[in-house]
C-alpha positions in Angstrom: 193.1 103.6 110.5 190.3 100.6 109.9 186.6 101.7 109.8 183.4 100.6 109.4 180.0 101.3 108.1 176.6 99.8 109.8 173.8 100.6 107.7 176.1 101.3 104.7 173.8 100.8 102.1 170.7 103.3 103.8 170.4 107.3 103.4 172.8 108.0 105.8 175.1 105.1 105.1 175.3 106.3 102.1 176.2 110.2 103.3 179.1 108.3 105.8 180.8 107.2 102.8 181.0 110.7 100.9 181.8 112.8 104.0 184.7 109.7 105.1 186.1 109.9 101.7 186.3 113.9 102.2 187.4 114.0 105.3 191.0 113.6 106.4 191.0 110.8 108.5 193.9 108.2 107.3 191.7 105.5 106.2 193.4 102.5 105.2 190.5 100.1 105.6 187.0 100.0 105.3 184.7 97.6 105.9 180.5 97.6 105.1 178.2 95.7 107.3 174.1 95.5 106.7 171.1 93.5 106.5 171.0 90.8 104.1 168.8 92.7 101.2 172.2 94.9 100.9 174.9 91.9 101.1 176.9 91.8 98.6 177.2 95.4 97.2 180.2 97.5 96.6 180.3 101.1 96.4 182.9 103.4 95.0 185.4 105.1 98.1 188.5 107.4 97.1 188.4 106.0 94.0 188.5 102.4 94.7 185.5 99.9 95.4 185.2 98.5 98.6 183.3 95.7 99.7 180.8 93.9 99.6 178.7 94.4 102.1 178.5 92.0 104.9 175.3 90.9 106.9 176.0 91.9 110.3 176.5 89.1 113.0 177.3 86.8 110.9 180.7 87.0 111.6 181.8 87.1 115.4 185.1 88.6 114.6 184.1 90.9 112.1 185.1 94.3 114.0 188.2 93.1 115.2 190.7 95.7 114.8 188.4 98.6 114.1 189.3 101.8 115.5 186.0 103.4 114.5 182.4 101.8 113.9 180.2 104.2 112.2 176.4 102.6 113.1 173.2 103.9 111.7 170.9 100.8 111.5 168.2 101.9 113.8 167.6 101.6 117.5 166.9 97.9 117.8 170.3 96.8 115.8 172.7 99.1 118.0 171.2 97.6 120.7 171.8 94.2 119.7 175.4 94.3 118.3 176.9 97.0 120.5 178.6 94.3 122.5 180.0 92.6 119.3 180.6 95.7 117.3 183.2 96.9 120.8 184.2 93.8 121.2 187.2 94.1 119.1 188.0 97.5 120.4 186.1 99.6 117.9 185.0 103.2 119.4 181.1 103.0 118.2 179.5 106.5 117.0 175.9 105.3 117.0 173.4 107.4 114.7 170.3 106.0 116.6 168.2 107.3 119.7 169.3 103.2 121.5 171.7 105.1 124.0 171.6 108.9 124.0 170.1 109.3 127.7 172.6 106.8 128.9 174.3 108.2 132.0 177.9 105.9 130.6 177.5 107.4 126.5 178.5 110.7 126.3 176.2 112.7 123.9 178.2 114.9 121.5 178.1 117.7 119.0 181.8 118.8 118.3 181.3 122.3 118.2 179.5 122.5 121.8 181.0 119.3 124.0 183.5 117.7 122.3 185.4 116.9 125.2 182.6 115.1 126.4 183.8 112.2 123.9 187.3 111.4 125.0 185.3 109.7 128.1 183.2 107.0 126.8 184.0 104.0 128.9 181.7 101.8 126.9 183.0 102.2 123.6 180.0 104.1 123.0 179.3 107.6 121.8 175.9 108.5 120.7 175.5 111.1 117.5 172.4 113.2 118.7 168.7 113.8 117.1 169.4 115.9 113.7 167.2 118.7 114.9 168.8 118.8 118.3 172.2 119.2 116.7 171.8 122.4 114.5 169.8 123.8 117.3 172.3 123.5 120.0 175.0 124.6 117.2 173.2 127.8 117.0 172.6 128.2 121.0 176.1 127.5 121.8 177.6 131.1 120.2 174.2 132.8 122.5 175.5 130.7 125.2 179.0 131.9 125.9 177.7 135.8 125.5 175.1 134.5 128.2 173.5 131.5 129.8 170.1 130.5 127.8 167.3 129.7 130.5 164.6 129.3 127.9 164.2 127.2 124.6 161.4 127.3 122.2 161.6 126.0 118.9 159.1 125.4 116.0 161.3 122.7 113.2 160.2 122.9 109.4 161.8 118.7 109.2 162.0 117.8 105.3 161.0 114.6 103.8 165.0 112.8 104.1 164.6 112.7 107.8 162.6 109.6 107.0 165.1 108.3 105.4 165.5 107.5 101.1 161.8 106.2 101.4 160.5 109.1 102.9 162.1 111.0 99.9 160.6 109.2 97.3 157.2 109.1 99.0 157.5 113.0 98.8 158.6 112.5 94.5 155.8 110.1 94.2 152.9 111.9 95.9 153.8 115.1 94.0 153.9 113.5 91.2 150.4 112.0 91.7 148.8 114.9 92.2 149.7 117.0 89.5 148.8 114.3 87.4 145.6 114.4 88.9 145.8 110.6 90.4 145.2 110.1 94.2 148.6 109.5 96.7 149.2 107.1 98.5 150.9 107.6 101.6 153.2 104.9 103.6 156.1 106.2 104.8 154.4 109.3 106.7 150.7 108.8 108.3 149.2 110.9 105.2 150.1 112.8 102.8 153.0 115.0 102.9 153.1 116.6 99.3 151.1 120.1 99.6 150.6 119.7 103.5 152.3 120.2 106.8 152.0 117.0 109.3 152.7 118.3 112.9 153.2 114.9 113.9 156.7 113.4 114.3 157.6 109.8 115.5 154.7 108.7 118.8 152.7 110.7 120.4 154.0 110.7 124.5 151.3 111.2 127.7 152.0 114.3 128.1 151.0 114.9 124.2 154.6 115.6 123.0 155.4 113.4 120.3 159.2 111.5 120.9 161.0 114.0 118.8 160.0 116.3 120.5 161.0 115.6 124.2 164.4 114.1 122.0 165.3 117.6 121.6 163.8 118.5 125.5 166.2 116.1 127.2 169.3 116.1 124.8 169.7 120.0 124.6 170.2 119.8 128.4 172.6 116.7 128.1 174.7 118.2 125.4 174.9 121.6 126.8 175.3 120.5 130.4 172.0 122.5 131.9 169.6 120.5 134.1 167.8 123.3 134.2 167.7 124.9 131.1 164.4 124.8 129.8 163.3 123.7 126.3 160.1 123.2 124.8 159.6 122.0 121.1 157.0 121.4 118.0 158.2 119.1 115.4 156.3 119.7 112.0 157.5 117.4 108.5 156.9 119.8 105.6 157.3 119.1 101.8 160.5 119.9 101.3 162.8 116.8 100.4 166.4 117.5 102.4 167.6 120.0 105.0 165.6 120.9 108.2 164.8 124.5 109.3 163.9 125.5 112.4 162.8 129.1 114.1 164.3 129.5 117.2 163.6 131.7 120.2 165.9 132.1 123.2 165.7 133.5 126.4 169.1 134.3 128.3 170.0 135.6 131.6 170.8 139.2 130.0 169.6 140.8 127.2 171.7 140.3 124.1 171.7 142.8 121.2 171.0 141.9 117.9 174.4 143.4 117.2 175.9 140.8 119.9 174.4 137.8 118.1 175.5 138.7 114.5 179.1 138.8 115.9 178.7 135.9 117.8 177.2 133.7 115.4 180.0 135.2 112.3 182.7 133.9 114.5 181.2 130.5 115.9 182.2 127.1 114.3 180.2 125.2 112.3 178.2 128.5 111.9 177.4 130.7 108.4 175.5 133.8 109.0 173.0 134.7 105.9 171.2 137.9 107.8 170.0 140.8 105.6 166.7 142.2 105.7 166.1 141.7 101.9 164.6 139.5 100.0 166.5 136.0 99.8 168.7 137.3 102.4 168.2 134.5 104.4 169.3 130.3 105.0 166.3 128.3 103.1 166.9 124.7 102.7 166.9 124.4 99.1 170.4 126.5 99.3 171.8 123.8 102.7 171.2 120.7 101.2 174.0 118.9 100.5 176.1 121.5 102.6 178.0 120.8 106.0 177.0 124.3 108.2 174.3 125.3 110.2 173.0 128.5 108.7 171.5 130.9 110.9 169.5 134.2 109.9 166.1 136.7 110.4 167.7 137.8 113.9 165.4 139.9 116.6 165.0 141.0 119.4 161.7 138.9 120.4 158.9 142.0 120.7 157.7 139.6 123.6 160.6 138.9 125.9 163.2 142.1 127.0 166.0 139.0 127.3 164.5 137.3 124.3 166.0 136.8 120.8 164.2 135.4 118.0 166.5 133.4 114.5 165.7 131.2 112.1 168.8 127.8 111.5 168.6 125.6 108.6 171.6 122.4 107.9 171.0 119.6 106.0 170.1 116.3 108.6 171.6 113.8 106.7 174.8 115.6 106.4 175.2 117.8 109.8 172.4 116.1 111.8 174.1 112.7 111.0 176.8 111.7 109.2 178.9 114.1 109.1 178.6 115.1 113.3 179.2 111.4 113.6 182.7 111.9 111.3 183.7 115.2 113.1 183.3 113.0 116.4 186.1 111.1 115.3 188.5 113.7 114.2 188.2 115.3 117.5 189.4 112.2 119.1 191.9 111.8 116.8 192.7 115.2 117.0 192.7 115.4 120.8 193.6 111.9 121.9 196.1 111.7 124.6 
């Protein structure tokens, strides 16, 4: 099997080539592609170096032969080199936001709609928002016990979801002040280190910022309900990786607390920390660098008889990006006729 990387040399690029060299994909090839600040670098892949890094477009017949194109380069390059990075035949997993609502790319989390990505007649599949995809892990086990109508969520997004920058913005403010110096932010609109900023990507008309209504339009996609209804408030905190979110559902039928634990012990992709104790539940500091969704704090919601209240946290960069992007292509593999 040949693959590539776009955006090998970023946060996620970087996460592609740990959970590829894990996973059991028969790799025989591997090429790097991104911008020209990263030409020329090699990195270390099952033991062997691989390399260097090419600038993408320079080279018209540079996918050729590809089975698999791993992109995550931003919205604006997957829009400009989809054609060329297909062209060749390469099935492109796209990490960016460029084609998710497309009717023609099927938008997929394994554990939910896999089969939704044996049908992507562009070449194209689209890997979905990070928060959207350990949400709709955790709704899926609720789901089969009985239909979700109602979605609110409240995210707790660390610092990596900005990328390496964002991360060492985070370092760099803390740092600052406990040295008693004055931060400086850039990466975030002000200062992340000892505040919250419920503000993530533009603000919208209707005064949802675009992360938001991301997880408003591709919950419905992924889980195939036009009608399910889903209502979100993005907030970055200071934590550097893994993104928590609390969660409340209502379905069509109540669902015991009882129902839940069993549902979410058995679901794939799922790790149930639930005791009511201290520490007996998923924090982010204990996810990062892990590959589940954790779910935990289950209740009955005091405010809705169908309602159920949890609490999910999975790290972004492995989960809610590189490593859905991976599992997209072992399904195929796995399931291809």
């Amino acid at each position: 099997m040949k693959v590539a990387i776009v955006g090998a040399s970023g946060a996620v690029g970087q996460e592609f080539l740990n959970v590829l060299g894990a996973s059991a994909l028969p790799i025989e090839e591997l090429r790097l592609f991104g911008s020209q600040r990263s030409a020329g670098r090699r990195y270390t892949f099952r033991g062997a170096t691989v390399g260097p890094v090419r600038v993408l477009g320079d080279d018209p017949r540079a996918f050729d032969g590809l089975d698999f194109a791993f992109v995550s380069a931003g919205g604006d390059v997957s829009k400009q080199y989809a054609s060329l990075i297909t062209s060749g035949g390469a099935l492109m997993i796209d990490n960016s936001s460029a084609f998710r609502m497309d009717e023609d790319v099927p938008l997929v989390v394994p554990e939910v709609n896999g089969a939704d990505a044996l049908d992507a007649p562009r070449r194209i599949i689209a890997n979905p928002n990070c928060t959207t995809i350990q949400m709709v892990v955790a709704l899926a086990p609720i789901n089969r016990l009985s239909v979700i109508r109602r979605v609110h969520v409240a995210t707790y997004q660390a610092a990596s979801g900005a990328g390496a920058m964002g991360m060492e913005e985070l370092r760099t403010q803390t740092a600052a002040i406990v040295e008693g110096r004055k931060p400086e932010a850039k990466k975030f609109v002000t200062t992340l280190a000892y505040n919250l900023i419920p503000h993530i990507d533009v603000f919208c008309d209707n005064g949802y910022t675009r992360e938001e209504m991301k997880m408003h339009s591709e919950t419905k996609k992924i889980m195939h309900a036009p009608s399910l209804e889903v209502s979100a408030t993005c907030v970055r905190v200071p934590v550097e990786r893994a993104h928590s979110e609390a969660i409340w559902v209502e379905t069509e039928r109540p669902i015991s607390v009882a129902e839940a634990r069993e549902a979410f012990a058995s679901a794939p992709g799922v790790v149930l920390v639930d005791r009511a104790e201290a520490l007996g539940y998923p924090m982010p500091k204990d996810a990062a660098g892990t590959d589940p969704v954790y779910v935990g704090r289950i209740r009955a919601d005091l405010a809705n008889p169908n309602g159920l209240s949890f609490w999910a946290v999975a790290d972004q960069i492995r989960k809610g990006a590189a490593l859905n992007a991976v599992q997209i292509a072992e399904y195929i593999v796995a399931h291809r006729r």
